[in-house]
KEGUVEX-740219 format. One record per residue (C-alpha): x, y, z; residue in one letter; residue number from 1. Coordinates in nm, 2 decimals. Layout:
BEGIN
REC_px_py_pz_resn_resi
REC_X_Y_Z_a_NUM $
...
***
This chain:
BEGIN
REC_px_py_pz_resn_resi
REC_0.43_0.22_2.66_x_1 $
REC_0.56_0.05_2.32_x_2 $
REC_0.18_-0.08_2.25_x_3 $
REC_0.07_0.22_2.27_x_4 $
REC_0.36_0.37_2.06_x_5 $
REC_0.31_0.04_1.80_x_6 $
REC_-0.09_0.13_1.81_x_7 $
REC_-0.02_0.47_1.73_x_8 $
REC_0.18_0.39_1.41_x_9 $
REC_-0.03_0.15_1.32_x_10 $
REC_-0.32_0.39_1.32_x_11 $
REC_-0.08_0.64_1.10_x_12 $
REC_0.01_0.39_0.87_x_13 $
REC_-0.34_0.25_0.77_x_14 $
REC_-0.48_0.68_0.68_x_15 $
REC_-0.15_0.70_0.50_x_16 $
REC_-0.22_0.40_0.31_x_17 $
REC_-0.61_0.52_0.25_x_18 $
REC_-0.45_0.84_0.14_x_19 $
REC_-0.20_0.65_-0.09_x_20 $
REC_-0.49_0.41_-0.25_x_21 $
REC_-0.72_0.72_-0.32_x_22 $
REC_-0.43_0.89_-0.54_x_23 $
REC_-0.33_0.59_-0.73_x_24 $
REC_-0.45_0.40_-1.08_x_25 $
REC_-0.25_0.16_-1.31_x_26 $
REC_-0.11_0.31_-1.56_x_27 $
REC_-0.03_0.11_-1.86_x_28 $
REC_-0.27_0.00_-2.13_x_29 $
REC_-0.51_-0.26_-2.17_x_30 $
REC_-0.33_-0.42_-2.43_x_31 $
REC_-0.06_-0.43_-2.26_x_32 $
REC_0.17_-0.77_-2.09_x_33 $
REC_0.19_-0.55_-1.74_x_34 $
REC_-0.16_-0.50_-1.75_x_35 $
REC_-0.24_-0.82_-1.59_x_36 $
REC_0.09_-0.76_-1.37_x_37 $
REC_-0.03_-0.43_-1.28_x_38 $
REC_-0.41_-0.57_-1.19_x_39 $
REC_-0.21_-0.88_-1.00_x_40 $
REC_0.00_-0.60_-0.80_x_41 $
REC_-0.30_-0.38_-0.68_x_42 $
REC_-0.51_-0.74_-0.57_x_43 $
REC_-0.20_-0.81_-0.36_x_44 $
REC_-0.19_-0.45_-0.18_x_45 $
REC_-0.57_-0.45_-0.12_x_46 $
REC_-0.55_-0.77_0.02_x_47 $
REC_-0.25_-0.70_0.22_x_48 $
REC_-0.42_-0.36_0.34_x_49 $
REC_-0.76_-0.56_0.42_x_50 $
REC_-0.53_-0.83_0.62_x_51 $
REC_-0.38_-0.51_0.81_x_52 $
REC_-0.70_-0.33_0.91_x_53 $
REC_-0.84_-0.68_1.02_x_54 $
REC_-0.54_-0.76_1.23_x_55 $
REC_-0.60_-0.43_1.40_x_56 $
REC_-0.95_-0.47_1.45_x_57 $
REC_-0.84_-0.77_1.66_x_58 $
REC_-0.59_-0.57_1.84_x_59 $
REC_-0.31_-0.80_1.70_x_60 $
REC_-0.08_-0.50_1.63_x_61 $
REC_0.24_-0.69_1.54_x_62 $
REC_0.08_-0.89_1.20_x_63 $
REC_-0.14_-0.55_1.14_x_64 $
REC_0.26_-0.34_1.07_x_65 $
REC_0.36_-0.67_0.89_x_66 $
REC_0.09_-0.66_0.68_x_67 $
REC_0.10_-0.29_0.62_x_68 $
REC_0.46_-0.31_0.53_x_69 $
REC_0.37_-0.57_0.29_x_70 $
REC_0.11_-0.36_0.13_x_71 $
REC_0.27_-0.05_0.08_x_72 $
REC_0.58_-0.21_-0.06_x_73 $
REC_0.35_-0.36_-0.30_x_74 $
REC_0.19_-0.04_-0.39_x_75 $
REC_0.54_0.15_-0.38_x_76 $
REC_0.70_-0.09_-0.61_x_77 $
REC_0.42_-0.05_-0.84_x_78 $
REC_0.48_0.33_-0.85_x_79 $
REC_0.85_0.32_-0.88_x_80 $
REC_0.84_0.11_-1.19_x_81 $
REC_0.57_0.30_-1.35_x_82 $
REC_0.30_0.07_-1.39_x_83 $
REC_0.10_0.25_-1.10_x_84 $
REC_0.03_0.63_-1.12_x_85 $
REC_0.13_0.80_-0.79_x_86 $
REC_0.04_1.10_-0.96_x_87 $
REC_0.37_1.25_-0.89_x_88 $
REC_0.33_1.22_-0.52_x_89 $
REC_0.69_1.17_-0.40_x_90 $
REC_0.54_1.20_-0.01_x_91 $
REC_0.41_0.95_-0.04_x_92 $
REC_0.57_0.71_-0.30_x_93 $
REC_0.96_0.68_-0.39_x_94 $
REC_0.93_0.80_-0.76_x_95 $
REC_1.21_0.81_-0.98_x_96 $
REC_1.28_1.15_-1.04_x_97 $
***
């Protein structure tokens, strides 16, 4: 019963996610110090997204959230301090106003 529950939010977790990464660019200028941050930041939530869908592809459910909740963190943080655009999403991202 809790697999299947775990599976399930896995599963609604990765489409959010795809959902979430075809909304989002970075948003600060090429000249800018926080572009290589920003740049840095989205490497480190694809990579942590890629980790997730792998660890679910292996049925290994547990490091498939972990990574997940990694990832989104990553691309959530990036939103909240306005290096990311969300485009004004706040469903899917915690924006600041």
């Amino acid at each position: 019963m809790i697999e299947k529950e775990l599976e399930e939010r896995v599963k609604k977790y990765i489409l959010l996610e795809e959902e979430a990464l075809s909304k989002v660019s970075i948003c600060v200028p090429d000249e800018s110090f926080l572009r290589t941050f920003a740049i840095d930041l989205m490497n480190m939530v694809k990579s942590y997204f890629e980790d997730a869908k792998h660890f679910y592809e292996k049925n290994d459910l547990i490091n498939a959230l972990s990574a997940l909740n990694y990832s989104y963190g990553w691309l959530d943080s990036g939103v909240r301090l306005g290096i990311i655009d969300g485009n004004s999403d706040n469903r899917l991202f915690t924006l600041f106003k």
